[in-house]
C-alpha positions in Angstrom: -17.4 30.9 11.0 -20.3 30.5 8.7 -18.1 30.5 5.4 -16.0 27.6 7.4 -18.8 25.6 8.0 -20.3 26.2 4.1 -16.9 25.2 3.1 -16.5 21.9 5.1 -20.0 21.0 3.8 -19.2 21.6 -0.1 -15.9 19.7 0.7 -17.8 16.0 2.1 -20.2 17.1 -0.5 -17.4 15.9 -3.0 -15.7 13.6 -1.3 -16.0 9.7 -0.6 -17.0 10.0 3.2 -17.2 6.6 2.9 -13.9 5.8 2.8 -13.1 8.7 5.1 -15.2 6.9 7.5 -13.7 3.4 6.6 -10.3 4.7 7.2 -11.3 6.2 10.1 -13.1 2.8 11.6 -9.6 0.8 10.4 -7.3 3.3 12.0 -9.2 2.6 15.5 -9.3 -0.9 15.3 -5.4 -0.6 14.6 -5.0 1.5 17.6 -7.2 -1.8 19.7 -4.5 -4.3 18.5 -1.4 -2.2 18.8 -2.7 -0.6 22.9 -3.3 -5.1 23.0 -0.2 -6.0 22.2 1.9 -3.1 24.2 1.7 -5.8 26.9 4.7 -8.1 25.1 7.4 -5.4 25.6 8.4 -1.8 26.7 8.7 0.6 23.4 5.4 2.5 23.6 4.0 1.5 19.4 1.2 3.1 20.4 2.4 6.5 21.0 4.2 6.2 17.7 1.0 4.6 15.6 -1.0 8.1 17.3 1.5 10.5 16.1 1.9 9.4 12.5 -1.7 9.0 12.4 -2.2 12.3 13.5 0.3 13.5 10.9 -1.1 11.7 8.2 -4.8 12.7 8.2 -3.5 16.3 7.8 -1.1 15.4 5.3 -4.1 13.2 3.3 -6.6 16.5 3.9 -4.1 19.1 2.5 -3.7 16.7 -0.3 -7.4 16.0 -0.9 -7.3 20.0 -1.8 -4.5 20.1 -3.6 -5.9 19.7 -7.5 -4.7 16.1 -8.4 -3.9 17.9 -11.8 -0.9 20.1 -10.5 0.3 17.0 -9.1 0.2 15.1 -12.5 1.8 18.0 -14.5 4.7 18.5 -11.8 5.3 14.5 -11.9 9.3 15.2 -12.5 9.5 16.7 -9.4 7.7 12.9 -8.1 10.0 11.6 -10.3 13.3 13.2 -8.6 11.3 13.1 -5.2 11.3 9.1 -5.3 14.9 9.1 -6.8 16.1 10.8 -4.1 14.7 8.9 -1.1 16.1 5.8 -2.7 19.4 7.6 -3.3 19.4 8.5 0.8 19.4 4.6 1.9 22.4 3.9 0.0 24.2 6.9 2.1 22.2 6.8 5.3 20.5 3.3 5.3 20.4 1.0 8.5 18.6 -2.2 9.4 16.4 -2.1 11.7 15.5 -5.0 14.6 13.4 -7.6 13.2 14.5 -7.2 9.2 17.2 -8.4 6.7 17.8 -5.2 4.7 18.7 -1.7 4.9 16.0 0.1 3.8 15.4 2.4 6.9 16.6 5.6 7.7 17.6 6.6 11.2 16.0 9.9 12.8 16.8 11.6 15.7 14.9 10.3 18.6 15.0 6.8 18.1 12.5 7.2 14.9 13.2 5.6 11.8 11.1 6.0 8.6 11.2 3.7 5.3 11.4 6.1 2.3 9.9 3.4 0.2 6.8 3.5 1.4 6.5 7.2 0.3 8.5 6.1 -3.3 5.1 4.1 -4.3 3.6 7.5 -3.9 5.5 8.9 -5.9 5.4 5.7 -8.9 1.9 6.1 -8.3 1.7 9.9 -9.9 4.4 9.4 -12.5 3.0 6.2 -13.7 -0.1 8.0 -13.6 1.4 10.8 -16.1 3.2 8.0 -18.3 -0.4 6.0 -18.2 -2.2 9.1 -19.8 0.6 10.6 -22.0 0.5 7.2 -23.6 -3.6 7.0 -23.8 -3.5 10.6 -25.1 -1.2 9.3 -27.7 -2.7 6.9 -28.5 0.2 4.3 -27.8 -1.1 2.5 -24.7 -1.5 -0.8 -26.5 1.3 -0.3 -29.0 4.6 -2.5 -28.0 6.9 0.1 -27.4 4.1 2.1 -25.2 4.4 -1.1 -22.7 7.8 -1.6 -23.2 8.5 2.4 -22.1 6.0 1.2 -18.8 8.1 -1.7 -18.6 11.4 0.4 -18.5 9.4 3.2 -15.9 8.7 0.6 -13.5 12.3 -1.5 -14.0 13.5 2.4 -11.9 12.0 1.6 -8.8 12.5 -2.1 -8.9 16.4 -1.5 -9.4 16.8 0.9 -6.6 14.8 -1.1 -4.0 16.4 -4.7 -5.1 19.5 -3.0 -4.2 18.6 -2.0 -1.1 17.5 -5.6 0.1 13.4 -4.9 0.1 12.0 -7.3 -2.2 8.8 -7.1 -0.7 8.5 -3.9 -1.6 9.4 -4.8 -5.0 6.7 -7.3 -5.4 4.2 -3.9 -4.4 5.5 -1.8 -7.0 5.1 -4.4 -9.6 1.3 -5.4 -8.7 1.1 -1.5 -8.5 2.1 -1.7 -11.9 0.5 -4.0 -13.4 -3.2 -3.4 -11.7 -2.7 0.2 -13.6 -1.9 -0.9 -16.6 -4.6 -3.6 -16.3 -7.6 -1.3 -15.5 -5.8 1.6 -17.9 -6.9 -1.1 -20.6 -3.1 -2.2 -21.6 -4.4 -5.7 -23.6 -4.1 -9.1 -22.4 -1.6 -10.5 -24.8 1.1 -8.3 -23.2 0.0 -10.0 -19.8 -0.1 -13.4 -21.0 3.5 -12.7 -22.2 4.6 -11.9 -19.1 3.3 -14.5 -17.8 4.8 -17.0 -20.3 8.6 -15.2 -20.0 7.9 -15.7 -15.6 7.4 -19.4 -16.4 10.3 -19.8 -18.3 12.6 -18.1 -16.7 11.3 -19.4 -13.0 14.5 -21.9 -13.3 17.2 -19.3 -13.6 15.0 -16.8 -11.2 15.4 -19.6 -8.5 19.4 -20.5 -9.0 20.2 -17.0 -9.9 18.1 -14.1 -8.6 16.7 -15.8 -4.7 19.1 -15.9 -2.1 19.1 -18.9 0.1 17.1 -17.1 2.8 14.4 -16.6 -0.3 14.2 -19.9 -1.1 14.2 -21.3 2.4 11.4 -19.2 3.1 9.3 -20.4 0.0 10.5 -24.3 0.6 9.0 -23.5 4.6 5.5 -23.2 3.1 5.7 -27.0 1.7 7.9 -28.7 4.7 5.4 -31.2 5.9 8.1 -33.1 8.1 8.4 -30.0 10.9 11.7 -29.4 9.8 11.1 -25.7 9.0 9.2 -25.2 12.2 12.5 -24.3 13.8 13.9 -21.5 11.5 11.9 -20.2 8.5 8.3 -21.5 8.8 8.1 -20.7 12.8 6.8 -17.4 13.1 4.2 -18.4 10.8 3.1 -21.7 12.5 3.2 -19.5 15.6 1.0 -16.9 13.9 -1.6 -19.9 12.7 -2.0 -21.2 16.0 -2.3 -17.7 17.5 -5.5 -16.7 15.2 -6.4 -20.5 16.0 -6.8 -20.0 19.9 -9.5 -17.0 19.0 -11.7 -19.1 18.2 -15.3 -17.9 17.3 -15.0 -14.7 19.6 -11.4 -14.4 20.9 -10.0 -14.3 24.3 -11.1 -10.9 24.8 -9.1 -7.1 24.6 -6.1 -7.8 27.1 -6.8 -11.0 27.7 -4.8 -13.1 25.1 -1.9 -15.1 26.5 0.1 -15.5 23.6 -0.3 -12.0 23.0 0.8 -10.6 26.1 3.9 -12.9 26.1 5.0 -12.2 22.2 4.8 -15.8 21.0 4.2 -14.1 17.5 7.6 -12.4 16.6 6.8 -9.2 14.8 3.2 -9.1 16.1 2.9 -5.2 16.1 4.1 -5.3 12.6 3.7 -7.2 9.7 1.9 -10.2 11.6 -1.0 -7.7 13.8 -3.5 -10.2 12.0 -2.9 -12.3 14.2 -3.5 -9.9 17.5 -7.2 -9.6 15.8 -7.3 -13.2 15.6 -6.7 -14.5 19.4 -8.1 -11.5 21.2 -11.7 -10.9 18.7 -11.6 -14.5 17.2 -13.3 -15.4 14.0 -15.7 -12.9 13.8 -12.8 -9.7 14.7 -10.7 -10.9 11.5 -14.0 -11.3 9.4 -14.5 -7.6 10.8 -11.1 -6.5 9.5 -10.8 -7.9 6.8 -14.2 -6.5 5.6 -13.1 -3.1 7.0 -10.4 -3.1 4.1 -12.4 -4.3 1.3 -14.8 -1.6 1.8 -11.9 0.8 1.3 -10.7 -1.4 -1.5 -14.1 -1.4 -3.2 -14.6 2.2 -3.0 -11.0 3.2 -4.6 -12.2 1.0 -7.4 -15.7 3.2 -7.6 -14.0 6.6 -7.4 -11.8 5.3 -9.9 -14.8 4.9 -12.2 -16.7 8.0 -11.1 -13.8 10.4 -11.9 -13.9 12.8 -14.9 -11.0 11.9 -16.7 -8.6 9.6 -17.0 -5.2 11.0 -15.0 -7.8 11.2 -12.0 -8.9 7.3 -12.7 -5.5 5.8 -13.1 -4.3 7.7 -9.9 -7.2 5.7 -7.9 -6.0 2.4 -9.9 -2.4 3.2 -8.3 -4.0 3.7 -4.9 -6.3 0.5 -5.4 -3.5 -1.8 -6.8 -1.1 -0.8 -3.6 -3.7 -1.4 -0.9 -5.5 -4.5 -2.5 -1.7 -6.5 -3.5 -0.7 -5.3 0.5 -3.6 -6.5 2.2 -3.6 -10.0 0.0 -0.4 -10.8 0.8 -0.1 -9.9 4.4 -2.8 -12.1 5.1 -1.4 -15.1 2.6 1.9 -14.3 4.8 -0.1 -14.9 8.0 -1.8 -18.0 7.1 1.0 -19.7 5.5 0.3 -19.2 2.3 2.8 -17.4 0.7 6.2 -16.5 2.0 7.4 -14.1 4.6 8.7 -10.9 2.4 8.1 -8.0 4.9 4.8 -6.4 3.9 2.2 -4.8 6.3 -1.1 -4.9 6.7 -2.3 -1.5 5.4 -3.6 1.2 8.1 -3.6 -2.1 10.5 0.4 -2.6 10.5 2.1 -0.6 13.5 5.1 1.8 11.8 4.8 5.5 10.7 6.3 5.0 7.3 3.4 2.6 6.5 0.5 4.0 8.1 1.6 8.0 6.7 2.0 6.6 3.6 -1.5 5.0 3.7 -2.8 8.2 4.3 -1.6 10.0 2.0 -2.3 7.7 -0.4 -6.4 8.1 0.7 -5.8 11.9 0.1 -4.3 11.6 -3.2 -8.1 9.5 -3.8 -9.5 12.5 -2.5 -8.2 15.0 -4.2 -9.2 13.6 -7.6 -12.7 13.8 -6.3 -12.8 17.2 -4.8 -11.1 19.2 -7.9 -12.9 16.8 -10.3 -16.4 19.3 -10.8 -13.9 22.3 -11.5 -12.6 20.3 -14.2 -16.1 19.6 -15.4 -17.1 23.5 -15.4 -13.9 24.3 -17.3 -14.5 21.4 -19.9 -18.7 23.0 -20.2 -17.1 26.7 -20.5 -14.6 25.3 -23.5 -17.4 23.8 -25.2 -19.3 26.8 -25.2 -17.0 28.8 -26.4 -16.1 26.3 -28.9 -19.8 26.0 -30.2 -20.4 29.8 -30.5 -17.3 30.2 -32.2 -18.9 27.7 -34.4 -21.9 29.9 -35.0 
């Protein structure tokens, strides 16, 4: 028992308890909003959200001890890993109430899970191994070093355009490119992205956006109420939802709109808007604050780790929950499109919030094995001085 509790000790020793506790605080408040909104309708989220949690704080502990190194050096088996659950929509795929594509998988039980929640996972540690194969190399700021990261991330992209999820494949590219960014890939290869996107936005429109796509972009700017009846009503619903909180809210249980499900998708990828009516002003101030605590400290762990696999595996980590959480909310409040994406650890759905989890263990595991990599790299450097002498 003693060695137990010495070993739990050197393990938050290590750790960011920080964001163990900030994950912790989020994954409560989630539970709030979801046990709030169980009043529009009879499929217990709750139960669901509890059991996935569950799972996914022992999956994101037996992670955190799992040497982040071992997951780098095995990053084909990612590689086939995230293949493979892309590969199993295509043969066992369904669509699931409430979306437009057939990116779910059905489970017996009722239960469904999303495999490309766990395939940024997976990008995340084999773009991690690319990242510092290419800095080892010295080729991260060559052209055909970001061209090979261009063609690495084009995989993913491919496989879950087909399957209908562009939302996800908006994620995978700010994934992408906030790696690459804080890997130190140079500007210019940015600004000519950013110059081929504005050039091609004419045949991206006509050619690569469905009507539903662009109906759902041309809601944002209807100013006549037109849209208000088809694409831009959930979010008008959702604006004057977080409206009626006011400064405090209407109180836990007490929310009208809430309880009669004016919000469609209000469990989901639109919770925001729970937080909004029944806590107000100041509960979305508190979530949103909630997540960029965890956001800031994925950027500080990045920095504080050893070497660079372990930094660029934070950046992944940082780049999926930052690009989530800003787009949810612009999806909430009308200022970007809907395209499906959840509110990380907030968002009811097992896929999202186990993969969330995970994702906080793969943070931690970087920082628990990191001093063993230190003590190895002292030991080399001994032995490579007294061979010296």
């Amino acid at each position: 028992m003693g060695n137990f509790r010495e070993n739990v000790k050197t393990y938050l020793e290590k750790t960011d308890n920080w964001l163990w506790v900030f994950t912790g605080i989020a994954t409560i408040y989630s539970l709030l909003l979801i046990s709030d909104m169980q009043r529009a309708g009879d499929y217990n989220y709750l139960f669901t959200q509890i059991i996935a949690i569950l799972i996914g704080i022992a999956l994101a502990v037996l992670i955190s001890l799992v040497n982040y190194k071992y997951l780098i050096k095995y990053w084909w088996i990612f590689a086939l890993t995230g293949i493979g659950l892309a590969a199993s929509v295509f043969v066992f795929g369904v669509t699931v109430n409430g979306t437009d594509d057939t990116a779910w998988i059905q489970l017996p039980g009722g239960f469904t899970i999303q495999p490309s929640e766990f395939m940024k996972l997976c990008f995340i540690i084999t773009f991690s191994k690319h990242l510092s194969y290419l800095n080892d190399t010295e080729k991260l700021k060559t052209p055909f070093g970001v061209i090979g990261l261009a063609i690495h991330l084009g995989i993913p992209i491919i496989l879950i355009h087909l399957q209908g999820d562009d939302g996800a494949v908006l994620i995978f590219i700010f994934i992408a490119l906030a790696m690459m960014f804080l890997a130190g890939v140079q500007t210019k290869y940015f600004a000519i992205l950013g110059g081929a996107l504005a050039v091609g936005l004419p045949l991206l429109w006509s050619f690569v956006l469905n009507d539903e796509h662009r109906n759902r972009i041309l809601a944002l700017f209807d100013l006549d109420g037109n849209a208000l009846t088809n694409y831009g009503w959930q979010q008008y619903q959702s604006k004057v939802s977080i409206a009626s909180g006011q400064l405090a809210g209407e109180g836990l249980y007490n929310g009208n709109r809430v309880a009669f499900g004016i919000v469609p998708e209000q469990e989901n990828d639109f919770i925001f808007t729970v937080a909004g009516e029944e806590f107000g002003f100041i509960g979305c101030i508190i979530l949103l604050a909630i997540l960029v605590v965890i956001i800031s400290r994925l950027l500080i762990d990045a920095k504080s780790a050893y070497e660079n696999k372990g930094s660029y595996i934070c950046y992944g980590v940082f780049g999926l929950i930052a690009s989530q959480t800003i787009i949810n909310i612009g999806m909430v409040l009308g200022i970007v499109p809907v395209i499906g994406i959840t509110l990380p650890f907030f968002s009811s759905g097992g896929s999202s919030v186990m993969s969330m989890m995970i994702a906080i263990g793969l943070v931690q595991s970087v920082l628990n094995n990191q001093e063993k990599d230190m003590d190895k790299a002292k030991i080399r450097i001994g032995s490579q001085s007294r061979a010296k002498v």
